[in-house]
matplotlib code that plots the C-alpha trace (Angstrom):
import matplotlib.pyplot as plt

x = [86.1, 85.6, 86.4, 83.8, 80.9, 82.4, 81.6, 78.0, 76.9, 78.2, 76.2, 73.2, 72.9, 73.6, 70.4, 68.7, 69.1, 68.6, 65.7, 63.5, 60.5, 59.9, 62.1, 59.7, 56.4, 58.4, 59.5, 56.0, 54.1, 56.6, 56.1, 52.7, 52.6, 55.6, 53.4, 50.7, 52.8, 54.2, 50.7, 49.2, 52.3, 51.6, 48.0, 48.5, 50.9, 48.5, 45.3, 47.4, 48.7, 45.0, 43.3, 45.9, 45.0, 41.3, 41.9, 44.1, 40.7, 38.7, 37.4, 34.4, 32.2, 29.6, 26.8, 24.5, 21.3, 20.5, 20.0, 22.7, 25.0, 29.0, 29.6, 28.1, 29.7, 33.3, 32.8, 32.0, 35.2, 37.6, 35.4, 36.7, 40.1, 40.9, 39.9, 43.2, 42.5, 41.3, 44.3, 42.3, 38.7, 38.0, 35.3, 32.8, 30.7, 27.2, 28.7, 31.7, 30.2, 28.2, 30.9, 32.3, 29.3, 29.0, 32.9, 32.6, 29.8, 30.2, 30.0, 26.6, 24.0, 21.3, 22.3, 23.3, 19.7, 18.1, 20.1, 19.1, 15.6, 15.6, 16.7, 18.8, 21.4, 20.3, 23.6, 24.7, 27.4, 30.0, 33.1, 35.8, 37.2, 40.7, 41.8, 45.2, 45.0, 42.2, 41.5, 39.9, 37.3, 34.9, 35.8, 35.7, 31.8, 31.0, 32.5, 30.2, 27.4, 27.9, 29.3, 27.9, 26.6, 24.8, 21.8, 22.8, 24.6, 22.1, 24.3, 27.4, 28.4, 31.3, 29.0, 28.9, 33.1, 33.3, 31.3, 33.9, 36.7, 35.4, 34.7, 37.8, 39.4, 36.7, 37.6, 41.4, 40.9, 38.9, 41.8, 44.5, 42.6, 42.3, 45.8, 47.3, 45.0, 46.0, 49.7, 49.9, 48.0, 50.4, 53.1, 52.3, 51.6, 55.3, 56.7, 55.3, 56.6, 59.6, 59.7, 59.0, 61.7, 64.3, 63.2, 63.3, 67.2, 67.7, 67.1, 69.0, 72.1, 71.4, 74.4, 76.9, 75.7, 76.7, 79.8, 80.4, 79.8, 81.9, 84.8, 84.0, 82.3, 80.7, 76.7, 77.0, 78.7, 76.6, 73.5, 74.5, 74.0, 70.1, 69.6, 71.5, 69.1, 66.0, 68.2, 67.9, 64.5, 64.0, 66.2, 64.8, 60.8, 61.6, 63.3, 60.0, 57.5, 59.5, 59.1, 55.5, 54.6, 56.0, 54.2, 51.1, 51.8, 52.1, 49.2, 47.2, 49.1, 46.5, 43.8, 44.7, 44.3, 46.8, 45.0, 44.1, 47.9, 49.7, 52.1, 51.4, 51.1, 54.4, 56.2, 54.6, 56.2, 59.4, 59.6, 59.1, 60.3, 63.8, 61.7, 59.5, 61.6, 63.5, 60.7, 59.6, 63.8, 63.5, 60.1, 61.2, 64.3, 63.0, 60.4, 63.1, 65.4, 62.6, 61.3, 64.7, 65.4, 61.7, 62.9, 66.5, 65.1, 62.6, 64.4, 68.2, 69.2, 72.4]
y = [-8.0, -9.6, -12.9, -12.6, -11.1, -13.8, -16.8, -15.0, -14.7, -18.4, -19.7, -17.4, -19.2, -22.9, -22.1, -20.8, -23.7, -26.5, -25.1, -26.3, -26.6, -24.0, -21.8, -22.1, -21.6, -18.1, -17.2, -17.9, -15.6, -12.8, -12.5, -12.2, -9.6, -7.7, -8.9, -6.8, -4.1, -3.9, -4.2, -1.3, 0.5, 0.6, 1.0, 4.3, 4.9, 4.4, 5.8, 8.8, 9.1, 8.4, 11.1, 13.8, 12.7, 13.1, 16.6, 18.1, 17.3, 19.0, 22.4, 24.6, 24.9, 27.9, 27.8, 31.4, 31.5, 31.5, 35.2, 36.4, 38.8, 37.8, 41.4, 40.5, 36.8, 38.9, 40.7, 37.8, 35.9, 39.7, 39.3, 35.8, 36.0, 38.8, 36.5, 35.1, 31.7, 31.3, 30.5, 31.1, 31.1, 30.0, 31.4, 28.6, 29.8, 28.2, 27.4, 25.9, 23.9, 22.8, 21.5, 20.0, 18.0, 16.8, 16.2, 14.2, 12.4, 11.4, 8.0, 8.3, 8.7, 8.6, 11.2, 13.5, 12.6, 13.6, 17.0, 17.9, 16.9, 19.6, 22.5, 25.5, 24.9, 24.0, 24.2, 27.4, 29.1, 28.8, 29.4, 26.5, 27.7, 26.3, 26.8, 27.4, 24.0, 21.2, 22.2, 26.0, 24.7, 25.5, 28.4, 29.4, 28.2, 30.2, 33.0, 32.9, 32.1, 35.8, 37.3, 40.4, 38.0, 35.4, 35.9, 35.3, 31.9, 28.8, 26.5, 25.4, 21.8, 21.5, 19.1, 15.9, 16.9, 17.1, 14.1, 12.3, 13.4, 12.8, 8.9, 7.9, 9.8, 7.4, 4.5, 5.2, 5.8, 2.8, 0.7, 2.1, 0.6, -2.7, -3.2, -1.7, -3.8, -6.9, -6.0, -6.0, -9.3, -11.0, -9.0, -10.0, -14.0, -13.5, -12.1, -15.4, -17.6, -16.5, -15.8, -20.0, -20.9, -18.5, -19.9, -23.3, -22.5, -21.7, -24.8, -27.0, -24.2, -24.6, -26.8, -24.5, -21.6, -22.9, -23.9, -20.5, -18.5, -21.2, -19.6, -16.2, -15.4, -12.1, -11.2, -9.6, -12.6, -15.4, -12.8, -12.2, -15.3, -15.2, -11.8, -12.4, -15.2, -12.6, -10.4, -13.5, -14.1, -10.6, -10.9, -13.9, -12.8, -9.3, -10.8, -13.3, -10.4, -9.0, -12.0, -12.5, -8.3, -8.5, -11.3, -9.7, -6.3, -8.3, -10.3, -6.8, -4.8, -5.7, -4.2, -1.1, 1.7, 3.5, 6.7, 6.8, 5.9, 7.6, 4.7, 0.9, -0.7, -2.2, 0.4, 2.5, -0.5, -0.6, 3.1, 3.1, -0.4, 0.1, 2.3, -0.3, -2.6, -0.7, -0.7, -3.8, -4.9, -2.6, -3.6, -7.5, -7.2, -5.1, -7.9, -10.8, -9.0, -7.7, -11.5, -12.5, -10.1, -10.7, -15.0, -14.5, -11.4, -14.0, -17.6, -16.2, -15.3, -13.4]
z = [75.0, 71.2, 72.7, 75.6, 72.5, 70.3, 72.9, 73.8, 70.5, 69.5, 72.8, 72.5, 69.0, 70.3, 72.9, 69.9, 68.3, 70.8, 72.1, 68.9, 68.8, 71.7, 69.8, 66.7, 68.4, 70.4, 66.5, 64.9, 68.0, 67.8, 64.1, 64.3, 66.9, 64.4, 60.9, 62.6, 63.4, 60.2, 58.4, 60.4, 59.7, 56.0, 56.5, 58.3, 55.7, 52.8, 54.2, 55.1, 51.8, 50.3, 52.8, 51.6, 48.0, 48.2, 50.4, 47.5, 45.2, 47.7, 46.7, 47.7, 44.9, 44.6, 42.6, 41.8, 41.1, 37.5, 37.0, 38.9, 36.3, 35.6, 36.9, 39.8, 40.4, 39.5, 42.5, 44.5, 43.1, 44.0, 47.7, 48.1, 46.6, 49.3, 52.1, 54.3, 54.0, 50.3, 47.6, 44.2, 43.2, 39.6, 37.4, 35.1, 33.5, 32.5, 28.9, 30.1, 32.9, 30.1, 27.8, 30.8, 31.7, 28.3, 28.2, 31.1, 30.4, 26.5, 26.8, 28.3, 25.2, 27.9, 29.9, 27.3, 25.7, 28.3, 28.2, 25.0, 25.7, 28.3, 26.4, 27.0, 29.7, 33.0, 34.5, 37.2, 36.7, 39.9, 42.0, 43.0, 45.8, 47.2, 50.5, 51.6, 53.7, 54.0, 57.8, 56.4, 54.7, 56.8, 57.9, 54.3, 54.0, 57.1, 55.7, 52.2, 54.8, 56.0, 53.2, 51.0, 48.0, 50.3, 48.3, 45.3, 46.1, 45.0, 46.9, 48.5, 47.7, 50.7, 53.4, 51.0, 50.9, 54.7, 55.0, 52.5, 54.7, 58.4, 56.9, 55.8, 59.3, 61.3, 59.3, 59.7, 63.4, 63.6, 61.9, 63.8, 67.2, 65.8, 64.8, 68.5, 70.2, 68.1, 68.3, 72.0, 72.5, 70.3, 72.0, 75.7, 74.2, 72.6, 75.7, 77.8, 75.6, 75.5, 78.9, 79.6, 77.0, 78.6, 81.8, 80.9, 79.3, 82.9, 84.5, 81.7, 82.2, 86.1, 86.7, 84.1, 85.9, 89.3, 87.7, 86.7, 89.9, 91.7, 89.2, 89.7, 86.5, 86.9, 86.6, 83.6, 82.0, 82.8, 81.8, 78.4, 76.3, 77.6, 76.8, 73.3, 72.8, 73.2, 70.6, 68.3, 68.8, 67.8, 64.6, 63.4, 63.7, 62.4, 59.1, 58.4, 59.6, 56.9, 54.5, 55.1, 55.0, 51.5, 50.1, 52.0, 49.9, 46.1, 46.8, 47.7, 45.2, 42.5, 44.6, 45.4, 42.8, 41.4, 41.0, 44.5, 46.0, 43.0, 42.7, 43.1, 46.9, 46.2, 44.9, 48.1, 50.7, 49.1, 49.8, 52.9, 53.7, 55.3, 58.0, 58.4, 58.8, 61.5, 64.0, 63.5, 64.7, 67.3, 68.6, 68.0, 70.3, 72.5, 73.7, 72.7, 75.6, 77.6, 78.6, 78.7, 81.4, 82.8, 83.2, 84.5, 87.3, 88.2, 88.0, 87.9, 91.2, 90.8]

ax = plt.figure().add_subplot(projection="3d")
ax.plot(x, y, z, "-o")
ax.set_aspect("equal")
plt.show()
């Protein structure tokens, strides 16, 4: 059994090898088609981590109208907090939304100019209500739209929130088409060109092949180098996929912010990159074997 693997693998190679240039141009179309699997691997993988990033900032804020009492806002914040879906619902007041707004702002001396040229405090005094999980959001603003102190709510700041959110899922959907649809035309131009190079190992092998039917070597046997070769093929374009997805991820590392991601771009890969780097292996010899087996069906009549 090791002797029969040992001698496939060894020829599966020597094909490999003499099959040059054609071997190269089935390598180079493979890793493209597994370059763009990988890339829209980690681009899920970012804009996934990104999108639950921006939905942990997400809050429903509340603002009363300027002569609406604390008592009276209390309540409102007790009405809330005893709602299923709500986990907390902090109190700021107008002095401390003030001090944040100037906190906030100090290194604008226009704006804060223009603040004192006003007078008083302008600012409303509020709610920042968290939900339980991203998707109850609105179910929480349609539950303040009903609720007992509707009419003393000056507004509800959630829609330019919901509007944040339902972009970046558009963009991420829209990303995720591109890269499928660019994956499988590089996978079915991989898949002929491998296909011809099997097929052409096939003819130059013609007269071994006869050889070894004439001796009673079995299906199996004289299938196996071919379909180790489309292992190979596999191997080889996962490894520089591989290559070329790293250098891809330091030249973009720079690019990407850190307070959005939590971690640099790189950092993020190399956590994730043994994963990665398992599909892209699976889908690579997958294909390698699957126009292998395509070629010798078709041109391998045994």
């Amino acid at each position: 059994m090791f002797l029969v693997l040992g001698r496939t693998i060894k020829e599966s190679g020597i094909n490999f090898w003499r099959n040059g240039w054609l071997s190269i141009a089935s390598v180079s179309v493979l890793t493209l088609s597994l370059y763009v699997v990988g890339a829209m691997m980690v681009m899920m993988m970012v804009s996934g981590t990104v999108l639950t990033n921006v939905e942990k900032r997400i809050n429903v804020s509340v603002y009363f109208k300027p002569d609406v009492s604390e008592n009276t806002i209390m309540a409102a914040k007790a009405d809330l907090e005893s709602y299923s879906e709500v986990k907390s619902a902090q109190y700021i007041s107008k002095e401390q939304a003030l001090a944040d707004f100037k906190k906030n702002n100090a290194g604008e001396p226009v704006i804060l100019q223009s603040l004192d040229e006003i007078g008083g405090n302008p600012l409303l005094a509020s709610l920042v209500v968290r939900a339980n999980d991203s998707s109850q959001y609105q179910n929480i603003t349609e539950y303040i739209a009903k609720a007992s102190f509707k009419d003393d709510v000056s507004r509800v700041n959630y829609v330019k929130n919901k509007e944040i959110i339902d972009r970046l899922n558009n963009i991420i959907k829209q990303s995720r088409k591109v890269g499928v649809s660019l994956a499988l035309v590089f996978a079915a131009v991989a898949v002929l060109i491998i296909f011809n190079t099997i097929r052409i190992t096939l003819y130059i092998h013609k007269p071994e092949i006869e050889v070894m039917r004439l001796v009673g070597a079995s299906n199996m046997f004289i299938r196996l180098p071919f379909l180790f070769e489309g292992v190979i093929y596999g191997i080889v374009s996962s490894l520089v996929a591989t290559l070329f997805l790293l250098i891809s991820m330091k030249l973009a590392d720079s690019y990407v912010s850190v307070a959005v991601l939590s971690k640099s771009l790189l950092s993020f890969y190399f956590s994730q990159a043994l994963f990665i780097l398992g599909i892209q292996l699976l889908a690579g010899i997958f294909l390698g074997v699957f126009s292998s087996w395509i070629a010798m069906r078709k041109y391998l009549k045994i």
